[in-house]
N, C-alpha and C positions, 0 to 999 in steps of 0.2 A: 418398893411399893409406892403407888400412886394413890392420889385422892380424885375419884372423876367425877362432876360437879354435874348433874342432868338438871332441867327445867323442864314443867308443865303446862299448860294454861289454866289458870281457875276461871276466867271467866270473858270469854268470846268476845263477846258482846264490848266489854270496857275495854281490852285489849284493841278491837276494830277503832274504837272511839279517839283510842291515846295515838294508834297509829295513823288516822286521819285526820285529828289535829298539829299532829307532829309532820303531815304531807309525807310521814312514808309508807300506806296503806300500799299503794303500788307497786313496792319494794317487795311487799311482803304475796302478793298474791301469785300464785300458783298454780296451773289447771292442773290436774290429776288425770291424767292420760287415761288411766286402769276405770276412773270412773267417769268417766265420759265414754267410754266401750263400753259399759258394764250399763248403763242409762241407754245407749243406742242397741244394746240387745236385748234389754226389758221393756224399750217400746217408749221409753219417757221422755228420749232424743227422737226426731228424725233424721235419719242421716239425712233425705233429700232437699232436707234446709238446710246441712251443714256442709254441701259436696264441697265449697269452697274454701271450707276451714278445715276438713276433715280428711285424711286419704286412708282409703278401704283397702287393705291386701287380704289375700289368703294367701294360705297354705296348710300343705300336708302334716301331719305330724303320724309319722310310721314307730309302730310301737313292737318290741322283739319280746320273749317270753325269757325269764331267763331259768335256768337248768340247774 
């Protein structure tokens, strides 16, 4: 048996503060792929400001029934 030890945030804000008085805010920042998709296909992104930061694919997704 194990003891697994999780952490939270209470509060953003003071957290952002300690990390960029400490200089490691940068350490900590992270884009979220899923919401930066999720923004450019509700309209809140433009893609056509972001063609440089950004690459567009598609694809199929084939769906079988199953029996």
């Amino acid at each position: 048996m194990s003891n697994l030890v999780n952490y939270s945030i209470k509060d953003k804000d003071k957290l952002r503060a300690y990390l960029e008085k400490t200089n490691q805010l940068q350490d900590f920042l992270e884009i979220d792929k899923y919401k930066i998709a999720r923004a450019i296909k509700d309209n809140k992104l433009a893609f056509k400001n972001l063609q440089d930061t950004v690459k567009e694919s598609k694809s199929i997704v084939l769906r079988t029934k199953k029996n």
